[in-house]
Short mmCIF file of the C-alpha atoms (twelve columns), coordinates in Angstrom:
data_MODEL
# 
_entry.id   MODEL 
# 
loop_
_atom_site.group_PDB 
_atom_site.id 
_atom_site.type_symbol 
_atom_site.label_atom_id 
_atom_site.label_alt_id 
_atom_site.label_comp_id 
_atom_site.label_asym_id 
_atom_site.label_seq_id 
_atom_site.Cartn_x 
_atom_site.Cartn_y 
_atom_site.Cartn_z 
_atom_site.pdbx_PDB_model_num 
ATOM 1   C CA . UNK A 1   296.028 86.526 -115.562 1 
ATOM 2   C CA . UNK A 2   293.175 84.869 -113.629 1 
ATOM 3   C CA . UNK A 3   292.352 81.536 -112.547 1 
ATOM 4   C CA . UNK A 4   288.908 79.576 -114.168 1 
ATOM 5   C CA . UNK A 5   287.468 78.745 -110.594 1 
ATOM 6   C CA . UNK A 6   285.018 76.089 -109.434 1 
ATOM 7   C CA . UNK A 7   283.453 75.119 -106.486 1 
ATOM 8   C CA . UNK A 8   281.949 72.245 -105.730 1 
ATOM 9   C CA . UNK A 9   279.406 71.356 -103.112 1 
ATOM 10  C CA . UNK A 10  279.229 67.980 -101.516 1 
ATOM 11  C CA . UNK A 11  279.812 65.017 -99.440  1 
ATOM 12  C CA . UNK A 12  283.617 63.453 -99.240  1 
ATOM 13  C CA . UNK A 13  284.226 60.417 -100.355 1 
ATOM 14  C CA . UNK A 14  287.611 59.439 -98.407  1 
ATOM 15  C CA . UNK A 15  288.560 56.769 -100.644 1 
ATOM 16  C CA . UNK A 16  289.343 59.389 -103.526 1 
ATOM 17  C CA . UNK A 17  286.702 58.188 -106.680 1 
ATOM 18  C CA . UNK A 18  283.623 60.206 -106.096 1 
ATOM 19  C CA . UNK A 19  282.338 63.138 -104.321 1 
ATOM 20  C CA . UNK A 20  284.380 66.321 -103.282 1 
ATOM 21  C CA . UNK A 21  287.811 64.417 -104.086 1 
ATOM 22  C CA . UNK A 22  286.761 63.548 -107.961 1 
ATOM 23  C CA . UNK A 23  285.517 66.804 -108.571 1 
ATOM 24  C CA . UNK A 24  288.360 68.106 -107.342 1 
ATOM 25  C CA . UNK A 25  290.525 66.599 -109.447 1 
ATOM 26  C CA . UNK A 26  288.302 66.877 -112.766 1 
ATOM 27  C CA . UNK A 27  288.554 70.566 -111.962 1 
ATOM 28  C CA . UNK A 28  292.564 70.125 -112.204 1 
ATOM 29  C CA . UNK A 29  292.698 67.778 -115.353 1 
ATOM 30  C CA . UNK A 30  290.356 70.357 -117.180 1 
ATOM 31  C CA . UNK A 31  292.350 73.555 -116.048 1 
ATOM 32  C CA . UNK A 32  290.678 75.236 -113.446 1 
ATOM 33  C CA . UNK A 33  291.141 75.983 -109.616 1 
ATOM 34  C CA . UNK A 34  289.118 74.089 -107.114 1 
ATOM 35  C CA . UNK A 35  287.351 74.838 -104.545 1 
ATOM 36  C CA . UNK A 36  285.386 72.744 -101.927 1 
ATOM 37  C CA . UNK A 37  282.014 73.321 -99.517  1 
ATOM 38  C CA . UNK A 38  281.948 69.948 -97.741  1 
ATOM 39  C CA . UNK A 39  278.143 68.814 -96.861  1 
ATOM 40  C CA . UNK A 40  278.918 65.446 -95.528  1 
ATOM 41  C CA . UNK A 41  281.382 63.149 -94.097  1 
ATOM 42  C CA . UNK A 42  280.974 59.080 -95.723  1 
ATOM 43  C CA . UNK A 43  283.462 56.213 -94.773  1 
ATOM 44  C CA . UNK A 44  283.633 54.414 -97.692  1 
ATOM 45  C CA . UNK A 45  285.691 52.407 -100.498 1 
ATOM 46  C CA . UNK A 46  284.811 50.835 -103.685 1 
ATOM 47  C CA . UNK A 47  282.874 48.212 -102.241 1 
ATOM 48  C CA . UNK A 48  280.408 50.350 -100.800 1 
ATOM 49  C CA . UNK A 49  279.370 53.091 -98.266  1 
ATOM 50  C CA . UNK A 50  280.036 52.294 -94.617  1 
ATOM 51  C CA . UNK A 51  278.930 55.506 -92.643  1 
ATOM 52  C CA . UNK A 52  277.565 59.259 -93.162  1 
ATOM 53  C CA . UNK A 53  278.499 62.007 -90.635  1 
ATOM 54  C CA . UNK A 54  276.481 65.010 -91.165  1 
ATOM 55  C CA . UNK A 55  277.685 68.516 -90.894  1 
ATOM 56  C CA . UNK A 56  275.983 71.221 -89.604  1 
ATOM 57  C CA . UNK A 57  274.346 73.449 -91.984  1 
ATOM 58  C CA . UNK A 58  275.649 76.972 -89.969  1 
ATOM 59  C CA . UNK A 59  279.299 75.485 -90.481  1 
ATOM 60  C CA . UNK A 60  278.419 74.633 -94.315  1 
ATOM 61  C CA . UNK A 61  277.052 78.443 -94.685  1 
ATOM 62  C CA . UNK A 62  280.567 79.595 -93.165  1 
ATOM 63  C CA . UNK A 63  282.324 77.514 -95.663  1 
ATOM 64  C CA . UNK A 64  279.970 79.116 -98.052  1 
ATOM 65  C CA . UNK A 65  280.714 82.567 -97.290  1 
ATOM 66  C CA . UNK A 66  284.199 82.222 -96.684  1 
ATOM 67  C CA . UNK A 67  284.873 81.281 -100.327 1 
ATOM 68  C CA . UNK A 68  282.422 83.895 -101.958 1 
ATOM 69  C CA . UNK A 69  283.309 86.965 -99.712  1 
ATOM 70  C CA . UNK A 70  287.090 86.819 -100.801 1 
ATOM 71  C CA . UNK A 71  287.880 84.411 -103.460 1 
ATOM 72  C CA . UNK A 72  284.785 84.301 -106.181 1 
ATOM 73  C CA . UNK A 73  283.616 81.614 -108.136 1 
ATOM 74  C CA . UNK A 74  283.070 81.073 -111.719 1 
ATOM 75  C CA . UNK A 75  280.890 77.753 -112.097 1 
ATOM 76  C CA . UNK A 76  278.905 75.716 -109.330 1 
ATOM 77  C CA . UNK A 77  278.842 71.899 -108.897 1 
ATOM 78  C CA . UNK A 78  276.329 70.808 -106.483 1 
ATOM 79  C CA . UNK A 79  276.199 66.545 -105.225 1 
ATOM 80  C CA . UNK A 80  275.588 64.807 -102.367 1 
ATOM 81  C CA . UNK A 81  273.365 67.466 -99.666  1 
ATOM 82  C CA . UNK A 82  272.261 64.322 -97.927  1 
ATOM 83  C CA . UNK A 83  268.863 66.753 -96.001  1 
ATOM 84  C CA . UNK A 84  266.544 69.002 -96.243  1 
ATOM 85  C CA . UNK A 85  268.386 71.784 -93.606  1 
ATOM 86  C CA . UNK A 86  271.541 71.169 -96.181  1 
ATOM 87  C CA . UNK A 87  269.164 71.842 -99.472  1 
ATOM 88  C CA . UNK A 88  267.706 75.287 -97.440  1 
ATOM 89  C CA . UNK A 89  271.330 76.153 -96.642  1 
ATOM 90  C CA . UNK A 90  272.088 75.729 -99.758  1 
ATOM 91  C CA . UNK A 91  269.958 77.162 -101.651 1 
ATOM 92  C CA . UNK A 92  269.992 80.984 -99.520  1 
ATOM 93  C CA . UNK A 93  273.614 81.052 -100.305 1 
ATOM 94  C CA . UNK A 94  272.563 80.309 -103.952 1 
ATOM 95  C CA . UNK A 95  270.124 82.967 -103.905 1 
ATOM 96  C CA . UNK A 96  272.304 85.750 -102.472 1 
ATOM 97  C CA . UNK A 97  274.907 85.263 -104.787 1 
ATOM 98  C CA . UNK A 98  274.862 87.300 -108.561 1 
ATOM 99  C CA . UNK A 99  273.725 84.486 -111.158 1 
ATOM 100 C CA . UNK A 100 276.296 81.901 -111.379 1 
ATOM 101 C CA . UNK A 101 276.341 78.821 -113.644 1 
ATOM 102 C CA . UNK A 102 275.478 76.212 -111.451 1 
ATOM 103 C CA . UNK A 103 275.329 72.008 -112.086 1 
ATOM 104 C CA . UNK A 104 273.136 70.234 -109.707 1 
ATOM 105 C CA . UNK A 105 273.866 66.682 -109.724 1 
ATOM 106 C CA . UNK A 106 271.001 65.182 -107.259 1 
ATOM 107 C CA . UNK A 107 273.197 62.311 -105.726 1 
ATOM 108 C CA . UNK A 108 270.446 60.096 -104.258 1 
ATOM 109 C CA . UNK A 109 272.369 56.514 -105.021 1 
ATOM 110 C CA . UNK A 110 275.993 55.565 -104.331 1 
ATOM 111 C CA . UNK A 111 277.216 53.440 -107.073 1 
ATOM 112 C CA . UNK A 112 276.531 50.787 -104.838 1 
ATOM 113 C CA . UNK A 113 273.451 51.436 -104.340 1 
ATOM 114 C CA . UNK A 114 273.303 53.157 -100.924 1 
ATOM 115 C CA . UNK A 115 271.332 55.956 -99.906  1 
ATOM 116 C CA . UNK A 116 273.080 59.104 -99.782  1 
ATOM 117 C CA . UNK A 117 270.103 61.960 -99.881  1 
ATOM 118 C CA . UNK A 118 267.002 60.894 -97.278  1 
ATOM 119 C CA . UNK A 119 263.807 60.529 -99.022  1 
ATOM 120 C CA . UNK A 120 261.866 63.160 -97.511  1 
ATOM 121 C CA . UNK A 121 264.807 65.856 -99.204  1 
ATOM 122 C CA . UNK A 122 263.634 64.600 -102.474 1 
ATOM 123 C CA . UNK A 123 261.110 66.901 -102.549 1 
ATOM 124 C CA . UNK A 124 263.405 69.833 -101.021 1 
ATOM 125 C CA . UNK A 125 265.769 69.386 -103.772 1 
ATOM 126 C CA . UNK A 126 262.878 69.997 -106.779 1 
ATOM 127 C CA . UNK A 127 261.648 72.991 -105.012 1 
ATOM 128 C CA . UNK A 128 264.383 74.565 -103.756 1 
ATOM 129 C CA . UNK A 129 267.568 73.803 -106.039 1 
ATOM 130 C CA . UNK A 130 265.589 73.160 -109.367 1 
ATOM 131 C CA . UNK A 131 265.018 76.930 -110.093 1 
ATOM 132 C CA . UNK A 132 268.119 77.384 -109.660 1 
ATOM 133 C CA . UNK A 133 270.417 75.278 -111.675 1 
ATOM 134 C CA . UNK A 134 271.348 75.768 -114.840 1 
ATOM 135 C CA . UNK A 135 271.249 71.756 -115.583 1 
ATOM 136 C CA . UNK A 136 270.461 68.797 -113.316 1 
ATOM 137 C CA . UNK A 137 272.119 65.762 -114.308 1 
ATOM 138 C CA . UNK A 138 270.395 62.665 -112.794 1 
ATOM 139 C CA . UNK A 139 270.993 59.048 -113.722 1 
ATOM 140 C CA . UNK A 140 268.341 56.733 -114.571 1 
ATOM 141 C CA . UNK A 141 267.595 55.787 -110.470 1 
ATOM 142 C CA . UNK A 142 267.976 59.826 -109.693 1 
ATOM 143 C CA . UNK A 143 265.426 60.525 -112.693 1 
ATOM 144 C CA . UNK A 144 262.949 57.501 -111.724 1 
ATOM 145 C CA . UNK A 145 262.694 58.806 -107.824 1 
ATOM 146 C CA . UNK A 146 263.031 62.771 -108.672 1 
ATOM 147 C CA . UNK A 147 259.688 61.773 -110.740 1 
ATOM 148 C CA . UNK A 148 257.857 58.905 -109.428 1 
ATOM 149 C CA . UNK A 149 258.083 56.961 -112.355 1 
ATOM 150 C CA . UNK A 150 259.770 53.823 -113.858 1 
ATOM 151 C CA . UNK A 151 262.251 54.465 -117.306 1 
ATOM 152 C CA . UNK A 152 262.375 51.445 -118.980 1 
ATOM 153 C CA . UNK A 153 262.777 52.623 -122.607 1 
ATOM 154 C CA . UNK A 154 264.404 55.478 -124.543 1 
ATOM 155 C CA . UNK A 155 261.554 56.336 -125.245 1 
ATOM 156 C CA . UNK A 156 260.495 57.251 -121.640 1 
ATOM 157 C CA . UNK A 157 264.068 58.733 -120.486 1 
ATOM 158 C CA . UNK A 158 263.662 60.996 -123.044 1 
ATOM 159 C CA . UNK A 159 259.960 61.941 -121.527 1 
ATOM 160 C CA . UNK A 160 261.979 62.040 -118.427 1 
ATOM 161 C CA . UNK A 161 264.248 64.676 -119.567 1 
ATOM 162 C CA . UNK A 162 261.641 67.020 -120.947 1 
ATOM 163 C CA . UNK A 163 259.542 66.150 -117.303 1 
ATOM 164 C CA . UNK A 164 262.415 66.974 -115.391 1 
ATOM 165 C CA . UNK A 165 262.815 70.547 -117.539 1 
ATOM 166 C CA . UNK A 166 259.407 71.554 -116.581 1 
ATOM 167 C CA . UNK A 167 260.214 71.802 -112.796 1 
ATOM 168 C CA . UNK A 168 262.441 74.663 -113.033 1 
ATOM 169 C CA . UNK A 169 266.329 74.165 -114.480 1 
ATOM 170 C CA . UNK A 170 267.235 75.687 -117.290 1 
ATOM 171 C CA . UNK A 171 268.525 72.475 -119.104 1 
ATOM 172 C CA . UNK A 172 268.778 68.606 -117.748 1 
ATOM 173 C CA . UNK A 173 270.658 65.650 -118.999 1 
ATOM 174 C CA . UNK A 174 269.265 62.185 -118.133 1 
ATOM 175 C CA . UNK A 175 272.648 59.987 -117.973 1 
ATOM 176 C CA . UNK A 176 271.140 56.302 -119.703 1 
ATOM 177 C CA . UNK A 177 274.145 54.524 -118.733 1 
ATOM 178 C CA . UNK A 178 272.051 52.060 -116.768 1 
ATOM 179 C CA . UNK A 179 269.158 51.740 -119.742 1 
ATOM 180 C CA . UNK A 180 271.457 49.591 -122.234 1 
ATOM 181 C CA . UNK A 181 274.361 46.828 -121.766 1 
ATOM 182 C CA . UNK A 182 275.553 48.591 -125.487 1 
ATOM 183 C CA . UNK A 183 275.497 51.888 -125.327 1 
ATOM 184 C CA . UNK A 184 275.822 54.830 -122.421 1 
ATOM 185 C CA . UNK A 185 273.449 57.301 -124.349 1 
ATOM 186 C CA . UNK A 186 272.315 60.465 -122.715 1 
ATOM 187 C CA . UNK A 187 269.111 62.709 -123.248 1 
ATOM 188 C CA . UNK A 188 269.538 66.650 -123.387 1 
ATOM 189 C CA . UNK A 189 266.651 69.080 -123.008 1 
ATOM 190 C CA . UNK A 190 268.026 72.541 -122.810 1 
ATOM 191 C CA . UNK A 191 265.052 75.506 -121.962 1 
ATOM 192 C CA . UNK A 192 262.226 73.537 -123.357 1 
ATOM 193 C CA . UNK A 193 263.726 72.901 -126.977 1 
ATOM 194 C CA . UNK A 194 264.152 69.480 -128.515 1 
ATOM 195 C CA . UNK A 195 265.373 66.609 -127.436 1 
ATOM 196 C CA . UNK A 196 269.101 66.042 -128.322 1 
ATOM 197 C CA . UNK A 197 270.718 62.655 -127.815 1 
ATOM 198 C CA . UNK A 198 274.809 62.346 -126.964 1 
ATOM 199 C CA . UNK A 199 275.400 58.458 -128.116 1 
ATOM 200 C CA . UNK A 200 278.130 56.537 -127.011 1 
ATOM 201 C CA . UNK A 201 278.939 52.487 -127.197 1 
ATOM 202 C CA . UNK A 202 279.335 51.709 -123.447 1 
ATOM 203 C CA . UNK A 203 282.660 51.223 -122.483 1 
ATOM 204 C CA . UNK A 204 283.489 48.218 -120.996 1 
ATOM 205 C CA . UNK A 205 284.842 48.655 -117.299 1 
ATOM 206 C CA . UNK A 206 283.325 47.335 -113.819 1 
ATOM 207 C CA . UNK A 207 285.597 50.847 -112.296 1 
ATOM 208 C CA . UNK A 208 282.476 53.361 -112.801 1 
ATOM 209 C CA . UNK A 209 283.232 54.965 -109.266 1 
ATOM 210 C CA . UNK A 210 282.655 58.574 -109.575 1 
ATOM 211 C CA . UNK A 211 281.558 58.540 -112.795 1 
ATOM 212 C CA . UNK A 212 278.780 60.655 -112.391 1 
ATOM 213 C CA . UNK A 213 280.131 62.970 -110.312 1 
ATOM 214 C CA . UNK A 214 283.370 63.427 -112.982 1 
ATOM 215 C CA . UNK A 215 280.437 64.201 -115.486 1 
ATOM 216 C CA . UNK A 216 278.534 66.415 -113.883 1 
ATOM 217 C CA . UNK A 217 282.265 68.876 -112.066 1 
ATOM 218 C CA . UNK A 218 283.051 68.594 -116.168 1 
ATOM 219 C CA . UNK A 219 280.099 70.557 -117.141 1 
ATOM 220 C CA . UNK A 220 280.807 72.825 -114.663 1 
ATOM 221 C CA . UNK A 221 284.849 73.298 -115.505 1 
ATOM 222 C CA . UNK A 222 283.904 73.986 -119.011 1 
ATOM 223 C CA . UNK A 223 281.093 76.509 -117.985 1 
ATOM 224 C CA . UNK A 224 283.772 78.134 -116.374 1 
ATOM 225 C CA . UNK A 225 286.146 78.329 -119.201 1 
ATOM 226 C CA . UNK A 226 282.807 80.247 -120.634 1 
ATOM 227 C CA . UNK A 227 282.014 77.206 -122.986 1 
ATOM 228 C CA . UNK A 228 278.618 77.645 -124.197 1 
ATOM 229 C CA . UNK A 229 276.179 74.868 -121.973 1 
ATOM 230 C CA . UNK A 230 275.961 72.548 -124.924 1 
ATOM 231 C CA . UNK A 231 279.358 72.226 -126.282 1 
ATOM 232 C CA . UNK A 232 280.122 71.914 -122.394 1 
ATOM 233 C CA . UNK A 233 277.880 68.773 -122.039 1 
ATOM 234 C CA . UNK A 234 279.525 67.126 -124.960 1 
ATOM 235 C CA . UNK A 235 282.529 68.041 -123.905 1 
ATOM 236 C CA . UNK A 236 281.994 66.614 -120.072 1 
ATOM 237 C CA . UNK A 237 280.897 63.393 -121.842 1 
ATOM 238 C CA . UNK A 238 284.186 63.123 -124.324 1 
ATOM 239 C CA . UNK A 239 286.646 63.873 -120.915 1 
ATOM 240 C CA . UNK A 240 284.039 60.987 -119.137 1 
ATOM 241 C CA . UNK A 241 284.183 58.587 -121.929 1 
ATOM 242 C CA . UNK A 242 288.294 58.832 -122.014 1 
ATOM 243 C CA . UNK A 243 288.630 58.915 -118.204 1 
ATOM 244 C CA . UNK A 244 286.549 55.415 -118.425 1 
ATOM 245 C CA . UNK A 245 288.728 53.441 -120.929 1 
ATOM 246 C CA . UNK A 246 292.042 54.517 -119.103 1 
ATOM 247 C CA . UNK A 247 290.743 53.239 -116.255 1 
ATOM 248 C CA . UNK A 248 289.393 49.998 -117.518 1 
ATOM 249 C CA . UNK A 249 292.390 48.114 -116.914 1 
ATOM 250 C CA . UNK A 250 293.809 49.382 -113.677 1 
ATOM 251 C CA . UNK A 251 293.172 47.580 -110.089 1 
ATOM 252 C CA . UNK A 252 292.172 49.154 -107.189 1 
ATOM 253 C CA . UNK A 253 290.526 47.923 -104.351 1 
ATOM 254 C CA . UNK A 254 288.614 44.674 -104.396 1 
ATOM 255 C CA . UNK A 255 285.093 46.360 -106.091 1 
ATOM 256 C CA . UNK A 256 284.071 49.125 -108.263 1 
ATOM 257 C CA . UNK A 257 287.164 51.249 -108.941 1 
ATOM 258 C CA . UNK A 258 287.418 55.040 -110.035 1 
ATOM 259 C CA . UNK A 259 287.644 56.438 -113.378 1 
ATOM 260 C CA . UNK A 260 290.865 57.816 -114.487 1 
ATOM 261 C CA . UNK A 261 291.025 61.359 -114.281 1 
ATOM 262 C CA . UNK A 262 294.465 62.353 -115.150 1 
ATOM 263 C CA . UNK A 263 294.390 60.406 -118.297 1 
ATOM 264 C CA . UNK A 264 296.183 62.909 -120.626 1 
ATOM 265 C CA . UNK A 265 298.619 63.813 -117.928 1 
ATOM 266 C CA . UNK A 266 300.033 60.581 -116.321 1 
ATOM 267 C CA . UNK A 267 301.922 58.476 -118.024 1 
# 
């Protein structure tokens, strides 16, 4: 009897709703073992991001190595890599591992709106990372700066998605959460075929904290339950979509609160 195990790859987010902490426990709800490579310190809360504290990429790699030389992993989640020396480190620990289904979410955008990947590791990211994901799963701000462009139609986040294919993962999902005050619809291109579209009414909530990073540690729990990559995608987006409307109606702190993870579980 083995454990399902995921890893995740990114910045901490001390006040619990995003980052390392929410994939951490979207690994839990969904039944697998977590593990954690930390990239980056923040200070922050649901009002907003107050401070980054980098961490050296040679104590990242250590991380790194310590979890694949003894434990193993099953399925990748990569966020917030806030640099360029980050994306290299990164991506040679990605390379020198046998292939591993791996979910690159490109955090570039807190919630809030601050910065949390410089601009000049945009490009890092699409050259070094983008090969080797599986599926990126950018939100309409990720997709617009990953690109250069402007989405203002579905029409053009669905070019998006088949844009972003073409640079190297093997499948993306544009999250159109912040296209339509109706719906949260999202755009799947997987390996150059068609465009499928995962429609949902949009819930309404202002606690959206960690949203995307619950989405994207989903696809990778279910990848490591050895779900095939589209019934995982769906199946991230049901767990999202349920985590949303349970937490619609709690209170916590004084701006945009977390998701609820543990919906099936708590009472």
């Amino acid at each position: 009897m083995n454990y399902y195990r995921a890893l995740t790859i990114a910045g901490s987010d001390n006040s619990g709703g995003a980052g390392i902490q929410a994939d951490l426990k979207t690994f839990s709800a969904l039944g697998c073992y977590g593990m954690s490579v930390i990239t980056a310190l923040t200070a922050q809360n649901t009002q907003g991001v107050k401070g980054i504290q980098e961490i050296d990429p040679q104590f990242i790699e250590k991380q790194m190595n310590s979890i694949l030389d003894d434990i193993g992993v099953d399925a990748i989640k990569i966020g917030m890599l806030f640099n360029t020396p980050v994306i290299n480190t990164v991506a040679k620990s990605l390379r020198e591992m046998k292939e591993c289904p791996t979910v690159l979410d490109p955090v570039i955008f807190a919630k809030s709106g601050d910065r949390l990947l410089q601009e000049e590791a945009i490009e890092s990211i699409k050259n070094e990372l983008f090969p080797l994901a599986t599926i990126i799963t950018p939100n309409i701000p990720e997709a617009e700066a990953l690109l250069g462009c402007s989405i203002e139609s579905f029409e053009s986040m669905q070019q998006a998605a088949v844009d972003l294919n073409k640079l190297g993962p093997k499948a993306v999902v544009v999250k159109g959460g912040a296209l339509s005050a109706r719906t949260s619809d999202d755009c799947l291109v997987v390996e150059g075929g068609e465009p499928q579209w995962l429609k949902q009414e949009r819930i309404d909530t202002k606690n959206l904290h960690g949203a995307g990073c619950t989405f994207s540690s989903a696809i990778s729990a279910f990848l490591a339950r050895s779900y095939n990559l589209e019934d995982a995608v769906k199946e991230a987006k049901t767990y999202l979509t349920q985590a949303l409307i349970a937490g619609a109606d709690k209170n916590l702190g004084h701006g945009k609160g977390p998701v609820m993870h543990f919906y099936n579980t708590w009472g």
